[in-house]
DRENDO-1510 file (C-alpha; in Angstrom, 1 decimal, always signed):
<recs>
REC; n; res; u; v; w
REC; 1; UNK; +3.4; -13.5; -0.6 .
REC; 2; UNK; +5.9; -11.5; -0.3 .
REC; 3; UNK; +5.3; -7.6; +1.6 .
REC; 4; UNK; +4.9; -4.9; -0.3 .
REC; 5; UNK; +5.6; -1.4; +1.5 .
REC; 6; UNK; +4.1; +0.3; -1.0 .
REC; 7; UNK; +0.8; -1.1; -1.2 .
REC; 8; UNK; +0.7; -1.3; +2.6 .
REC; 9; UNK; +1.4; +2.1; +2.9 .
REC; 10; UNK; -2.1; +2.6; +0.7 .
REC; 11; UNK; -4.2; +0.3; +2.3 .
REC; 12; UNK; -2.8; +1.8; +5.8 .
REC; 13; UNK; -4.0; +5.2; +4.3 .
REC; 14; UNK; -0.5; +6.5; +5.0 .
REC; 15; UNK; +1.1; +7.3; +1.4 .
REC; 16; UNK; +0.2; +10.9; +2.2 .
REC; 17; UNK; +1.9; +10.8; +5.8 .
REC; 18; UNK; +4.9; +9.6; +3.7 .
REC; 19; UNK; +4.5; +12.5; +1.0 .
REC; 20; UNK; +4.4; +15.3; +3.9 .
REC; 21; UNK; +7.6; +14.0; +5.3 .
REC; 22; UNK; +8.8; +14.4; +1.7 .
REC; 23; UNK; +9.8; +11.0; +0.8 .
REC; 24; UNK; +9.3; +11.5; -3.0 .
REC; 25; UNK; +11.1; +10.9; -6.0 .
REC; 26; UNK; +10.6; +13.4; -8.5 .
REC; 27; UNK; +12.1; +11.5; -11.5 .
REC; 28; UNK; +13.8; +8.2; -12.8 .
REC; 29; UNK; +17.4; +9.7; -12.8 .
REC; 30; UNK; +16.5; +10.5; -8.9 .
REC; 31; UNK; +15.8; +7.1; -8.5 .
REC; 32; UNK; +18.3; +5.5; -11.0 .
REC; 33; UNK; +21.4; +7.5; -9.5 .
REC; 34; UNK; +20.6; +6.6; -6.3 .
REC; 35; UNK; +20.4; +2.8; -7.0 .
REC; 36; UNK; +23.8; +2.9; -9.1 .
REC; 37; UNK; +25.5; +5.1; -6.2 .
REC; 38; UNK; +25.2; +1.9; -4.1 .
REC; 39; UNK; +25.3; -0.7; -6.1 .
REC; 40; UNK; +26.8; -0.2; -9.6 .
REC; 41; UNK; +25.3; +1.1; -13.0 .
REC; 42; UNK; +24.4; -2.4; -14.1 .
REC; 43; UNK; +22.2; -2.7; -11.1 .
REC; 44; UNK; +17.9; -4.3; -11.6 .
REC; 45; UNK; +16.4; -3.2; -8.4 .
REC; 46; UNK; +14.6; -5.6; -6.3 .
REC; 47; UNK; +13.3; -6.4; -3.2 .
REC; 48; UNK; +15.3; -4.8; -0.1 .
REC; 49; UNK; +17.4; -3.1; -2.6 .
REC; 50; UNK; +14.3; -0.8; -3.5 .
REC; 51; UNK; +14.9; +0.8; +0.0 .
REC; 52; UNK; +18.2; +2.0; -0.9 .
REC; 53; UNK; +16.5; +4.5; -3.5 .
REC; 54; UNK; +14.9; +6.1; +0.1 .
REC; 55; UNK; +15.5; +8.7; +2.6 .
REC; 56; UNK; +18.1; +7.4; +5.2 .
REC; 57; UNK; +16.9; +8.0; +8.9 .
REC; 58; UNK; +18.6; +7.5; +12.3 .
REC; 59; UNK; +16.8; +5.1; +14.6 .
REC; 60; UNK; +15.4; +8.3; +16.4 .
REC; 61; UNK; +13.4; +9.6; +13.3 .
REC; 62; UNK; +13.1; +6.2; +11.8 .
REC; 63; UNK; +10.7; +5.1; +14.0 .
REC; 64; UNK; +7.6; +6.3; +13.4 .
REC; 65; UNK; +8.3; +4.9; +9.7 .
REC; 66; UNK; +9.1; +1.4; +10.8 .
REC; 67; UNK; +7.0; -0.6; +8.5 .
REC; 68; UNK; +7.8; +2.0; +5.5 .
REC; 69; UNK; +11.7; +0.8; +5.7 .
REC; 70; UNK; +14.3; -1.3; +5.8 .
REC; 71; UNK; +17.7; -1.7; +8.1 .
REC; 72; UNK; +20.6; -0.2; +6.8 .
REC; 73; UNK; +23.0; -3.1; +8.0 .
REC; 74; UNK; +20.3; -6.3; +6.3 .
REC; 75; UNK; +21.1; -4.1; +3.5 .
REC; 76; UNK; +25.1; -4.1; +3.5 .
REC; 77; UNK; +24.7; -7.9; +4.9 .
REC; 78; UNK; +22.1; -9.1; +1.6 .
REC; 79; UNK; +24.4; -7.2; -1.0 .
REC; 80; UNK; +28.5; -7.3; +0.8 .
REC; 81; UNK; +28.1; -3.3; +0.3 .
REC; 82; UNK; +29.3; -0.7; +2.7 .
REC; 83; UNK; +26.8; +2.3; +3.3 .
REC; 84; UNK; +27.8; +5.4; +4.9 .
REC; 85; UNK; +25.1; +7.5; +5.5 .
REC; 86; UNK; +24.4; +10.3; +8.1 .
REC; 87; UNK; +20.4; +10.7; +9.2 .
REC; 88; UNK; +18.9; +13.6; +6.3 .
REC; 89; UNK; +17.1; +15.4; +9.6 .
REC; 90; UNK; +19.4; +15.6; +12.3 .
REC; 91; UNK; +22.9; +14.5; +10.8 .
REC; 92; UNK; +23.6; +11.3; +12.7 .
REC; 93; UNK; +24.6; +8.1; +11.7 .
REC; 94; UNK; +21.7; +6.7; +9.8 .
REC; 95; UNK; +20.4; +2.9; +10.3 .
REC; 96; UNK; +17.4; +2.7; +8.1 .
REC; 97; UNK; +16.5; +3.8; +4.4 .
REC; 98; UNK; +12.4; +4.5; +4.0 .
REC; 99; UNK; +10.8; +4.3; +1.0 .
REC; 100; UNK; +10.3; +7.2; -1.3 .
REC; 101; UNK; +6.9; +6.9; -3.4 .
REC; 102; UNK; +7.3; +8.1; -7.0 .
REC; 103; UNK; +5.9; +11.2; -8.7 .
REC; 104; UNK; +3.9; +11.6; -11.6 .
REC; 105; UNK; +6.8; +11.9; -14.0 .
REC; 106; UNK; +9.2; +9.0; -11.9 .
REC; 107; UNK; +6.3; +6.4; -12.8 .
REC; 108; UNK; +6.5; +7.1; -16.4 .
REC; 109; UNK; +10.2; +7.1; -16.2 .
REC; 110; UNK; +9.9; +3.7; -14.1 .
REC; 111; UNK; +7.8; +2.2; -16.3 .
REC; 112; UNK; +10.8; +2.4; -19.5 .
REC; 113; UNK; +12.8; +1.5; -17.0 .
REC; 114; UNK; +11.5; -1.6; -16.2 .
REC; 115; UNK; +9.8; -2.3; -19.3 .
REC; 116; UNK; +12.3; -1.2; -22.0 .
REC; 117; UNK; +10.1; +0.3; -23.7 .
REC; 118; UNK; +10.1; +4.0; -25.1 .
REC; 119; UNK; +7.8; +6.4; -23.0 .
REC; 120; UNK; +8.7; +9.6; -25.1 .
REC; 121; UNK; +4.6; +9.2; -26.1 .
REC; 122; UNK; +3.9; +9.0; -22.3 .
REC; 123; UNK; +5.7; +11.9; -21.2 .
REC; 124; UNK; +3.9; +14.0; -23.8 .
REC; 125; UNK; +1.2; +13.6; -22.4 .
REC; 126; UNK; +1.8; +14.0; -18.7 .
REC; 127; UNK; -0.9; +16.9; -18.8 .
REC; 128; UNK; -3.5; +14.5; -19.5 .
REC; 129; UNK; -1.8; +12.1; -17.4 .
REC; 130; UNK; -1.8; +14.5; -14.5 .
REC; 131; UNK; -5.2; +15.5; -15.0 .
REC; 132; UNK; -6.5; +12.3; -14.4 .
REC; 133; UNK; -4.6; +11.9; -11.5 .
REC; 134; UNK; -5.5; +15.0; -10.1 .
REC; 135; UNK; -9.0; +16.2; -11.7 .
REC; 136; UNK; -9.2; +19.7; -10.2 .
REC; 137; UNK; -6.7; +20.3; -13.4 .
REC; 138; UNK; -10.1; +20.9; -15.0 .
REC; 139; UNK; -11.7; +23.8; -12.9 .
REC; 140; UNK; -11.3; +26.3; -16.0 .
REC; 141; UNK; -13.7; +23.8; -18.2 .
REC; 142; UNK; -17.2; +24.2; -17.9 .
REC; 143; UNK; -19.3; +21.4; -16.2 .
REC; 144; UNK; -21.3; +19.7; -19.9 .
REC; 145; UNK; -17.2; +19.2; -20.9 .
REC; 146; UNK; -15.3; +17.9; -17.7 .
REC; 147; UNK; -16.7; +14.4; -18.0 .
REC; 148; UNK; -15.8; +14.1; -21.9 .
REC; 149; UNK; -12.8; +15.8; -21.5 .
REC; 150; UNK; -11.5; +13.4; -18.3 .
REC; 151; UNK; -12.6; +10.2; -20.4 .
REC; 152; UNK; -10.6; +11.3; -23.1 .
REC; 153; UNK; -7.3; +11.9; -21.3 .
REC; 154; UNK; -8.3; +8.0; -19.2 .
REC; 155; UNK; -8.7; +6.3; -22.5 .
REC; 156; UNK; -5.3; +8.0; -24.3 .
REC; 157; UNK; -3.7; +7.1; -21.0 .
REC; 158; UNK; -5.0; +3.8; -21.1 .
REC; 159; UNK; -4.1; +3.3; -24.7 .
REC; 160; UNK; -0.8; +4.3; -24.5 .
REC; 161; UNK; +0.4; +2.0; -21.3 .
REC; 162; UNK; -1.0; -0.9; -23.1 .
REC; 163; UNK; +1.5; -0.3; -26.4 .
REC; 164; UNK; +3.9; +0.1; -24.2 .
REC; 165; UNK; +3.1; -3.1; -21.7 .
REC; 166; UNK; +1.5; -5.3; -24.0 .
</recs>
């Protein structure tokens, strides 16, 4: 099987470590444009290429993220690219790319991406989408009604990603 930085970084209980060092991406031309800058427009992400859509480090402020990224150089060597990159905290050369998890609205944006499919429906509902995700989005709603209410937005969301998926 092969590993998975992602999910380890959930069952290590460190996708919010990641978050507060703000390795995010906020949407899928964020992620998109930073795939094509390396590698062409024409480009399927994959494997170590998926680092490349990251935060480039130096070794010095790489390390503490060590099993969250990926060597700059195994990078260059897998794809006969050049990358030039300086470290985004202190400015030196950078050796390592860490992942960057995706926010609410980069997951729906991901998931045309890789699917093809068309998540206009999706993104109109990214209130109920971030509800669920976050249900203190229902603190104005009165106790008898935040159940119903949450079930609602979990079976629309539900409903919709299997159109799209299936």
């Amino acid at each position: 099987m092969e590993y998975n930085p992602y999910e380890q970084a959930i069952i290590n209980r460190d996708w919010h470590v990641l978050i507060d060092n703000k390795f995010t991406i906020y949407s899928i031309t964020q992620f998109t444009g930073r795939l094509n800058h390396y590698f062409g427009k024409n480009f399927m992400a994959r494997s170590s290429s998926i680092y490349s859509t990251g935060i480039p480090l130096c070794g010095i402020h790489s390390k503490h993220f060590k099993n969250y990224s990926y060597p700059i150089n195994e990078i260059e060597k897998d794809y006969a690219i050049t990358i030039n990159e300086k470290c985004a905290k202190c400015e030196k050369k950078a050796t390592r790319f860490v992942i960057s998890l995706p926010k609410a609205g980069a997951i729906i944006g991901l998931l045309g991406y890789y699917t093809g499919a068309d998540t206009r429906d999706l993104g109109k509902i990214y209130a109920d989408y971030s509800r669920v995700l976050h249900p203190y989005g229902f603190y104005s709603y009165s106790e008898e009604n935040v159940f119903n209410l949450w079930s609602l937005d979990i079976i629309r969301l539900v409903h919709l990603i299997n159109k799209i998926v299936f």
